[in-house]
C-alpha positions in Angstrom: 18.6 -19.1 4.6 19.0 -16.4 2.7 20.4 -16.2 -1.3 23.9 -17.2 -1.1 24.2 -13.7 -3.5 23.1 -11.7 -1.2 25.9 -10.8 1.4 26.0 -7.5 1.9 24.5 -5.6 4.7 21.8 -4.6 2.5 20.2 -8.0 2.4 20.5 -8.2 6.7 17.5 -6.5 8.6 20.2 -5.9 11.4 23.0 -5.4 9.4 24.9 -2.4 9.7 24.4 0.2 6.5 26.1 3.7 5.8 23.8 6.5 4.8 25.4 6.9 1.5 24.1 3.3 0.9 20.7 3.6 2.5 19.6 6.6 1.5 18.7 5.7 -1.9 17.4 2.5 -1.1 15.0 4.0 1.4 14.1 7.0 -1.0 13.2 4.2 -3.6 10.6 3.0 -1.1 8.9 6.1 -0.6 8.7 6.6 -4.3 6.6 3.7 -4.6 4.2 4.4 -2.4 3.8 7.7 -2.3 0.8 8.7 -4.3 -1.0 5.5 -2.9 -0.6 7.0 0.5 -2.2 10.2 -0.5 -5.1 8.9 -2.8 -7.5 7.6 0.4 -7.5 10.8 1.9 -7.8 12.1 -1.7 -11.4 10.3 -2.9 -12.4 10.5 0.8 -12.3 14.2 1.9 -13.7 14.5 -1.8 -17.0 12.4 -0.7 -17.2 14.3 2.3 -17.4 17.7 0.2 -14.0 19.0 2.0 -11.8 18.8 -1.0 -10.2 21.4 -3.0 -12.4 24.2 -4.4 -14.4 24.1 -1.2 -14.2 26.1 1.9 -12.7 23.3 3.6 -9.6 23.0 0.8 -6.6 24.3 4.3 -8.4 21.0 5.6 -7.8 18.8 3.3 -3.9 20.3 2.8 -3.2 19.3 6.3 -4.7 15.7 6.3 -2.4 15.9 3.2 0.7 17.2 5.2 -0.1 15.0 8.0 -0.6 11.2 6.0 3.6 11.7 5.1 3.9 12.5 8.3 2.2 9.6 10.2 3.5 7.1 7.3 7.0 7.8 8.5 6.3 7.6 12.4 4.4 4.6 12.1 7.1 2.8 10.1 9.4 3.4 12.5 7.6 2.2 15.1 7.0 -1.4 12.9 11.0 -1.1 12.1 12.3 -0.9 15.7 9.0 -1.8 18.2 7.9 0.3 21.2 7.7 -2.8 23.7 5.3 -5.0 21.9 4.3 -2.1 19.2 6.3 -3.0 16.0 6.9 -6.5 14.3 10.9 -5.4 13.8 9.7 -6.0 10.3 11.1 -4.7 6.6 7.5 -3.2 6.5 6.7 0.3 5.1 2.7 1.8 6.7 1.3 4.0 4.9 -2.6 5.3 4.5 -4.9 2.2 3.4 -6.7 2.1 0.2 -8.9 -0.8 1.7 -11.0 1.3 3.6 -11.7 3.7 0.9 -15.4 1.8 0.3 -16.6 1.6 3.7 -15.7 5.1 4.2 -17.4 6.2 1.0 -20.3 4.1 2.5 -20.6 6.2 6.1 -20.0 9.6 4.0 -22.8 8.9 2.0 -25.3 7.4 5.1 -24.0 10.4 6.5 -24.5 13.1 4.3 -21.0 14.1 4.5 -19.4 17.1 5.3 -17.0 17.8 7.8 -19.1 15.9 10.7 -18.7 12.1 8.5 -15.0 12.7 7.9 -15.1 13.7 12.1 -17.5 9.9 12.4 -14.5 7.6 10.3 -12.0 9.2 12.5 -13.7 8.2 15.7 -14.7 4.5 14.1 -11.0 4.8 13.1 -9.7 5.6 16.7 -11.9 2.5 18.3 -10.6 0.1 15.3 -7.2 0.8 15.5 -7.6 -0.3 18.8 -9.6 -3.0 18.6 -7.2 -4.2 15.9 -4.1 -4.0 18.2 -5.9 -6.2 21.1 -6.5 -9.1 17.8 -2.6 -8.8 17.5 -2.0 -10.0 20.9 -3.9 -12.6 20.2 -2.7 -13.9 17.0 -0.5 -16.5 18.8 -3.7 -18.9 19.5 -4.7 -17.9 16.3 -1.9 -18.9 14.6 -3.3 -22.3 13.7 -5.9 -20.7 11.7 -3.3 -19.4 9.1 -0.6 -22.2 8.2 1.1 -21.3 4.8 -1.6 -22.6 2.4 -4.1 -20.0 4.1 -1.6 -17.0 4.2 -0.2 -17.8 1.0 -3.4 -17.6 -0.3 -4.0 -14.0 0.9 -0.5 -13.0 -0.8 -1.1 -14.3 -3.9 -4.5 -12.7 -3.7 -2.9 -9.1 -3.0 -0.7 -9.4 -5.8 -3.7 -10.5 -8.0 -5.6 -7.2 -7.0 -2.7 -4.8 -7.3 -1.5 -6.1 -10.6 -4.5 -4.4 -12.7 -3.5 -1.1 -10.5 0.0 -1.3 -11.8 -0.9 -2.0 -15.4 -3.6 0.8 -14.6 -0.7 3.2 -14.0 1.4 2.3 -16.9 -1.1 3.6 -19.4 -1.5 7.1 -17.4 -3.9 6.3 -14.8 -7.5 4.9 -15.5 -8.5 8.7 -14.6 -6.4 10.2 -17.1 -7.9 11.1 -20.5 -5.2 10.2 -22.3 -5.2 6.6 -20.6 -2.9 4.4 -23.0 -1.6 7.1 -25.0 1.0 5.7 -26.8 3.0 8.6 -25.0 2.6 6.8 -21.7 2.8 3.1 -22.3 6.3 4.2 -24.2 7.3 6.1 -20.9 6.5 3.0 -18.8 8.2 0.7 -21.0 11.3 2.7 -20.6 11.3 2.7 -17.0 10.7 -0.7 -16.5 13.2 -1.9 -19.5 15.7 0.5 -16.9 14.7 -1.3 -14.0 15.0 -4.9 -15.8 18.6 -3.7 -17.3 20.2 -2.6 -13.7 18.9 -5.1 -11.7 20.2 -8.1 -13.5 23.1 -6.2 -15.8 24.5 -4.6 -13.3 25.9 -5.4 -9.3 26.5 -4.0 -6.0 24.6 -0.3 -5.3 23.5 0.4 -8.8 21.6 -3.2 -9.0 20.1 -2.7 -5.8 18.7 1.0 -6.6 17.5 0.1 -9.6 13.6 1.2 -9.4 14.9 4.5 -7.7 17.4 5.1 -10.8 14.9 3.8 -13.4 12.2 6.4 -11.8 14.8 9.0 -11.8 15.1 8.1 -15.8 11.0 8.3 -16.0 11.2 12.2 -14.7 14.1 12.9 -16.9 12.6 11.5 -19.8 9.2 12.8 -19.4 10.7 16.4 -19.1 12.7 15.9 -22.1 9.2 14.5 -24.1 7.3 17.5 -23.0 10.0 19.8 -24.7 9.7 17.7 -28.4 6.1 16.9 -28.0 2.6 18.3 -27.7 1.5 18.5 -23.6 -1.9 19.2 -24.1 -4.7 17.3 -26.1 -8.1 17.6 -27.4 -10.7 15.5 -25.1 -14.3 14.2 -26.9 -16.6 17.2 -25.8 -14.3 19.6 -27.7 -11.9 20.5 -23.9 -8.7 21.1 -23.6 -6.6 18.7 -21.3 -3.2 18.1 -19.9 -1.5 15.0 -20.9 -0.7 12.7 -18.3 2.7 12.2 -18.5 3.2 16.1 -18.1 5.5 17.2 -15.1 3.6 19.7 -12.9 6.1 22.0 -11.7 4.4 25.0 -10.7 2.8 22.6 -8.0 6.3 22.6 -6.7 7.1 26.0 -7.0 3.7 26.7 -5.4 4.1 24.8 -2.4 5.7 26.2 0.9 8.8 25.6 2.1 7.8 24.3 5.8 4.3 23.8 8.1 3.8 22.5 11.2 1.2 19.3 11.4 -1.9 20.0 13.6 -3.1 17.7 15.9 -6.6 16.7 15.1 -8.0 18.9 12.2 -11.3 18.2 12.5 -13.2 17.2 15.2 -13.3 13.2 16.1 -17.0 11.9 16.2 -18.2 8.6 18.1 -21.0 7.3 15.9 -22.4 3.5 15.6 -23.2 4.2 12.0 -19.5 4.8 11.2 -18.0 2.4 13.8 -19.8 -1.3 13.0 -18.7 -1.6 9.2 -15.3 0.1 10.0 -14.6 -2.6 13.0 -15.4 -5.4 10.1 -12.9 -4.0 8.0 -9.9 -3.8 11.1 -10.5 -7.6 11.4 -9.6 -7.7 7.3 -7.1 -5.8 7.9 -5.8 -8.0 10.7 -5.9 -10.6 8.2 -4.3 -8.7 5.0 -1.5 -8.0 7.4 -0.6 -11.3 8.4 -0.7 -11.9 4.6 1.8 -8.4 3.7 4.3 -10.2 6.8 4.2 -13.4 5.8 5.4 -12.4 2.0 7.8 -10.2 2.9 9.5 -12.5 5.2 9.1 -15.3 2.7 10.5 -13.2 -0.3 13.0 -11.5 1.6 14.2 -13.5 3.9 13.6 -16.8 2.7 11.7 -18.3 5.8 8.0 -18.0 7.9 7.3 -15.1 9.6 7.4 -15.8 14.1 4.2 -15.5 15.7 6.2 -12.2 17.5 6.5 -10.6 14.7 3.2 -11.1 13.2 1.9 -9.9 16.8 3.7 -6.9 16.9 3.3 -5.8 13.0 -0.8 -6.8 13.6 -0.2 -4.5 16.9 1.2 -2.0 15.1 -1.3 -1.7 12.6 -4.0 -0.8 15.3 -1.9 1.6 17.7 -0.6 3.1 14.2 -4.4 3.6 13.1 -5.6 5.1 16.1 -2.6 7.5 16.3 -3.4 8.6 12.3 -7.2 9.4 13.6 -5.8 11.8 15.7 -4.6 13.5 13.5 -7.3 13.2 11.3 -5.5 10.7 8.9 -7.4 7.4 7.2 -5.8 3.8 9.1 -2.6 2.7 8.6 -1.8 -0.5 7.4 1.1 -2.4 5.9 2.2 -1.2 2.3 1.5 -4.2 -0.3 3.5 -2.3 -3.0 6.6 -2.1 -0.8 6.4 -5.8 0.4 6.5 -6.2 -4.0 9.3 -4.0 -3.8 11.3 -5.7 -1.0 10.6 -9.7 -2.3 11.8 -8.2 -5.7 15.0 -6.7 -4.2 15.8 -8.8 -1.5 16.6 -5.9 0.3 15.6 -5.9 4.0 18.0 -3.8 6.1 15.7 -1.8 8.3 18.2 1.5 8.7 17.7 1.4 4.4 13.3 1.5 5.3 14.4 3.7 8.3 15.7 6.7 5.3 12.9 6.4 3.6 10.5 6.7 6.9 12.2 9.9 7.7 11.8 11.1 4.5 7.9 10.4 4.6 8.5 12.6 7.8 10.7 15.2 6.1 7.7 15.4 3.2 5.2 16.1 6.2 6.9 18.9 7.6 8.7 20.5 4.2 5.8 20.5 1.6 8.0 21.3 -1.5 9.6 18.0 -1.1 6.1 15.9 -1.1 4.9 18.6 -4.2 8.4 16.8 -6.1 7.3 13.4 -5.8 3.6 14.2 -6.2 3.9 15.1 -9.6 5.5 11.7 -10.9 3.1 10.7 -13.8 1.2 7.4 -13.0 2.9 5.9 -16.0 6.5 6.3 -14.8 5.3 4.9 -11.1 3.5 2.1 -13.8 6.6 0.5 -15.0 8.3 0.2 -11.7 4.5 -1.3 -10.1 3.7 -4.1 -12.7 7.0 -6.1 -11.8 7.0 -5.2 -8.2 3.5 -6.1 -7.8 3.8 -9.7 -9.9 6.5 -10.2 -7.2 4.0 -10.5 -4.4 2.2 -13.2 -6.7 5.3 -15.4 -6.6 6.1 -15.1 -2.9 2.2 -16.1 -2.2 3.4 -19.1 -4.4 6.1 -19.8 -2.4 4.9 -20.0 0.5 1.9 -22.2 -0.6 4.6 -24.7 -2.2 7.0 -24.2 0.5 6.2 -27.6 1.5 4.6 -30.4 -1.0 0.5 -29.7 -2.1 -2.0 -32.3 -0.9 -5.2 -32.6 -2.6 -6.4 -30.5 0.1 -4.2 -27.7 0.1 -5.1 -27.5 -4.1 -8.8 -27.5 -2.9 -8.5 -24.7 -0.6 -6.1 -22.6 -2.8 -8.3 -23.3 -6.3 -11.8 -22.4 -4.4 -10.2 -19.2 -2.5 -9.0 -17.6 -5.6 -12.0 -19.0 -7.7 -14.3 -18.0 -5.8 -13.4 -15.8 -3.0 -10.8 -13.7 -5.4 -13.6 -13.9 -8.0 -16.5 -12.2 -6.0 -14.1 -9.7 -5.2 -12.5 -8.9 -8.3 -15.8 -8.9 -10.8 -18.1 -7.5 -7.5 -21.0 -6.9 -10.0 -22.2 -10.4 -9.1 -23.1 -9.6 -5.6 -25.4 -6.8 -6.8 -28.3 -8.2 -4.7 -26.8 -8.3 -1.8 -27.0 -6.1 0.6 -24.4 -2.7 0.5 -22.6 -4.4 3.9 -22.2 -7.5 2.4 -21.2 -5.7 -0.9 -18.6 -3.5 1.0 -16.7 -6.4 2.8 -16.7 -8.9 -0.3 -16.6 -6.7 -3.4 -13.4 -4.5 -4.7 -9.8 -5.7 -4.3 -10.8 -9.9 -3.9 -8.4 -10.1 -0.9 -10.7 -10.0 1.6 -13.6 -12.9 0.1 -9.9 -14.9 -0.9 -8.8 -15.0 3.0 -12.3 -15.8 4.7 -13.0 -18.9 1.8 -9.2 -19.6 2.5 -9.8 -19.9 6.0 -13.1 -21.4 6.4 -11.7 -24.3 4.4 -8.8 -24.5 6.4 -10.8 -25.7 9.2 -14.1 -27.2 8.0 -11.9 -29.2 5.6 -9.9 -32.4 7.5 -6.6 -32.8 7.4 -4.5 -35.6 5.3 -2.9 -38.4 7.4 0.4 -38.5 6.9 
């Protein structure tokens, strides 16, 4: 049932929608995931030594070119489904930061270098398949995640992206002026914006309010770097840019248009690369059932159909294997757009569809990507921390969508205590070895599922 407020086309994923309608609210998407999409390739071409300042720097550009360019074809594909390929879900893909560890792993056991980046393509290749077979069978599988177990794994993504959007609202943990009053101010004013339109306002203007209140963030910025100081003084006596700082020459420096190329580097089959990134598919698997089941809960108000988890799961693998080819990290389901859709309620798949096409327009016309590229982490901050905290209450609702038993408190309480623990203070599992390390350690999502699920079946049910 969906909210009796909601009755426009906007809030239907079939409904009919003008352009002049869907444009923004697809452009507001691709906003909020746009520097997440590039940042794998980012820290991963940098372990392998092909980043910029190397020889390999035109290599890195086009795995660049070619992540906006995937994002968009893959969300398509989970939008409106290739046979069984696609969910029909209000899902945006994009580049996953989850396998930014085990790739860092294989670079390093590798020595890195253009022939590791060449291994994670080919372990990406095999996993996106291997991936898209577990999608066809998530229908016996189903039983293994009922709402307590899936609404664990949501509330667990929110719990891992929240630090990331607080992380951008002071400037980026990177950035050495990281909660500058400059950017926390800058944040605040973007998500005050976004807080003011979506409940002060109706119709278009409520429903665009992250794209309008990140609009306000670049406006305001540029008008800040005219009254104040840009550049700062850092603690060995260097010079710095400040954060918040619009880099326009980036955009005046990048080219107009470029064709993608079809497998950049050279795809390598090796078992060194291929065993830990096959673990992380099947966590994948699992965080995608999770990203469905939230964004069908918070924007559409019911559970997701064992079709559409098939075909999203699907989806995931066929879309992974297609990025490899093109020498891009997997794709996977976008947790800051499933915050951005359960906080909007807005599910029309010809609104995601704009946005896809613009991730494909960004691919092929690099000035475009160079505009959003330069938003400063604290403007993308203010919009993340509320859509983020979003996810946290759809993983609530769908735990509570029916009444708690004793048992259902027991699984949720010892997944997030202990599984989201591990995962979120990995320091703990220090002497362990780097696999186990790798699979349990970082964002807590993964540890939170597998206790979640374990439980779920070792524990015995209530009678009724």
């Amino acid at each position: 049932m969906n909210h009796l407020e909601n009755k426009g086309p906007e809030y239907d994923f079939y409904g009919k929608l003008s352009l002049k309608k869907a444009i923004p609210l697809g452009l507001q998407h691709v906003l909020a995931m746009f520097v997440g999409n590039l940042t794998p390739i980012l820290i991963i071409t940098g372990a392998c030594g092909i980043g910029s300042g190397t020889e390999f720097a035109d290599v890195q550009i086009a795995l660049l070119q070619n992540a906006m360019l995937i994002a968009g074809i893959v969300t398509l594909i989970q939008l409106f489904a290739i046979g069984p390929v696609g969910g029909k879900v209000p899902i945006i893909m994009g580049t996953s930061s989850g396998f930014i560890g085990v790739c860092n792993s294989v670079a390093s056991v590798m020595g890195g270098g253009v022939l590791a980046y060449g291994a994670i393509m080919g372990a990406s290749l095999i996993g996106g398949l291997f991936e898209s077979v577990l999608g066809f069978m998530i229908k016996p599988l189903r039983k293994f995640f009922p709402p307590v177990v899936t609404g664990t794994v949501v509330l667990s993504i929110g719990l891992s992206l929240i630090s990331v959007g607080v992380g951008s609202f002071g400037g980026g943990s990177a950035a050495k002026d990281y909660g500058s009053l400059e950017n926390l101010i800058l944040g605040a004013i973007v998500l005050i914006v976004i807080i003011a339109l979506k409940h002060g306002t109706k119709g278009m203007t409520s429903a665009s309010s992250v794209l309008i209140g990140i609009i306000v963030g670049y406006v305001v910025a540029a008008i800040m770097a005219a009254v104040l100081p840009t550049t700062g003084i850092d603690a060995e006596g260097v010079e710095y840019t400040k954060a918040w700082v619009l880099n326009w020459s980036k955009v005046a420096d990048a080219s107009w248009f470029a064709v993608p190329k079809l497998m950049p580097v050279k795809i390598i089959f090796d078992v060194r690369a291929i065993l830990p990134v096959l673990i992380m598919f099947v966590v994948t698997a699992v965080e995608t059932v999770g990203d469905i089941s939230g964004v069908i809960e918070g924007g559409m108000d019911r559970e997701a159909t064992d079709t559409e988890l098939s075909g999203g799961v699907v989806c995931d693998g066929i879309g992974s294997s297609l990025a490899a080819l093109f020498g891009v990290l997997p794709n996977t389901s976008f947790s800051q757009n499933v915050g951005l859709v359960t906080m909007t309620k807005i599910v029309n798949r010809i609104a995601l569809a704009t946005g896809a096409v613009f991730l494909i327009l960004c691919g092929l016309f690099p000035k475009l990507s160079a505009l959003i590229s330069i938003m400063p982490q604290s403007v993308l901050g203010g919009a993340a921390v509320m859509m983020f905290s979003s996810i946290v209450v759809s993983g609530i609702q769908l735990i509570t969508r029916e009444k708690m038993t004793a048992r259902d408190i027991t699984i949720v309480s010892v997944a997030l205590g202990l599984g989201y623990g591990f995962g979120s203070n990995s320091g703990v599992l220090a002497g362990l070895p780097q696999s186990v390390q790798l699979i349990f350690g970082g964002s807590g999502i993964v540890p939170a599922a597998l206790v979640a699920m374990v439980l779920n079946i070792v524990l015995p049910k209530e009678e009724a």
